[in-house]
C-alpha positions in Angstrom: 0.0 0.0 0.0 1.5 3.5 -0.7 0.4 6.7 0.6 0.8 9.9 -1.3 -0.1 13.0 0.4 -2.1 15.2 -2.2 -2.7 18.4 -0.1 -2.5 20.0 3.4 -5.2 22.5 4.2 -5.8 24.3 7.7 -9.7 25.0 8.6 -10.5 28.3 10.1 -10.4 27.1 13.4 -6.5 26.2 12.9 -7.0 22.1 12.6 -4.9 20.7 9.8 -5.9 18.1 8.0 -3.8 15.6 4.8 -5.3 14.8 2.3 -3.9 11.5 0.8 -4.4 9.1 -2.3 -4.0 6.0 -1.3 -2.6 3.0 -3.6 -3.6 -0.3 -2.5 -3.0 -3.2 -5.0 -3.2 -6.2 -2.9 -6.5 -7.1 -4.6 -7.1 -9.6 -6.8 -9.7 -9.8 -9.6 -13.2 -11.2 -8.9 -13.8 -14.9 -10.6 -16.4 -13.8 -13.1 -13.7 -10.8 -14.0 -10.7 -13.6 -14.8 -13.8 -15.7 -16.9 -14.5 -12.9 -18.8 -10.5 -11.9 -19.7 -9.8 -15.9 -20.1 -12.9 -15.7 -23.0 -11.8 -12.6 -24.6 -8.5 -14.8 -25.3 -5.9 -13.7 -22.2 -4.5 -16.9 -20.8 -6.3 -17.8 -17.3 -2.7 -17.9 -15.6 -2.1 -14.4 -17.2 -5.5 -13.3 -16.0 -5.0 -14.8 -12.5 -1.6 -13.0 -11.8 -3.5 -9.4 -12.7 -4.0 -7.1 -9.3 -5.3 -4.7 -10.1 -4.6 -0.9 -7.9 -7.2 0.3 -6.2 -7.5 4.0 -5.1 -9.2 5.7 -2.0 -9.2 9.1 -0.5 -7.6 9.4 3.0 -8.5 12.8 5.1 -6.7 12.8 8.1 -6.4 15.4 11.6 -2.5 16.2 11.3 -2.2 17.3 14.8 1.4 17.2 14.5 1.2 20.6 12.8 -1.0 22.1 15.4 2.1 23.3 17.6 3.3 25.8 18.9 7.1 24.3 19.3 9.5 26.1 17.2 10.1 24.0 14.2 13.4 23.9 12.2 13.4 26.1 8.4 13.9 23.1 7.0 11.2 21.4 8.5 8.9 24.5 7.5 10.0 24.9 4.0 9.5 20.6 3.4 5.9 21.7 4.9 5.7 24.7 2.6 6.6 22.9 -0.7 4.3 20.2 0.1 1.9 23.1 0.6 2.3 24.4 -2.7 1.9 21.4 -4.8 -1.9 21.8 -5.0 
């Protein structure tokens, strides 16, 4: 599973929240899907082996940047640039 974090927004109130994709391909196709490839002429090993990557949303409370402990500039600017890559 891989977590990308897609954006950091602070509410009003000062709460900050990430806003991740997340990757998760340890699925495996459904039965019926691997029938279906195997009789549109994949090979049902081929077809079995597919996992396919799933994708979700994650909003999560990122109270570790509700602080009022002096962070380092270079723990600010690594914030800021993932910040700015809206």
């Amino acid at each position: 599973m891989k977590n990308e974090i897609k954006a950091i927004e602070e509410n009003k109130d000062g709460h900050v929240f990430t806003i991740s994709q997340v990757i998760n391909s340890d699925t495996q196709l459904s039965p019926e899907l691997i029938d279906h490839l195997v009789a549109q002429g994949m090979d049902r090993e081929q077809a079995e082996r597919m996992t396919p990557a799933r994708t979700s949303i994650r909003i999560m409370r990122a109270q570790y940047l509700e602080t009022d402990v002096s962070v380092s500039d270079d723990t600010k600017a690594m914030i800021d640039k993932i910040k700015n890559q809206k």
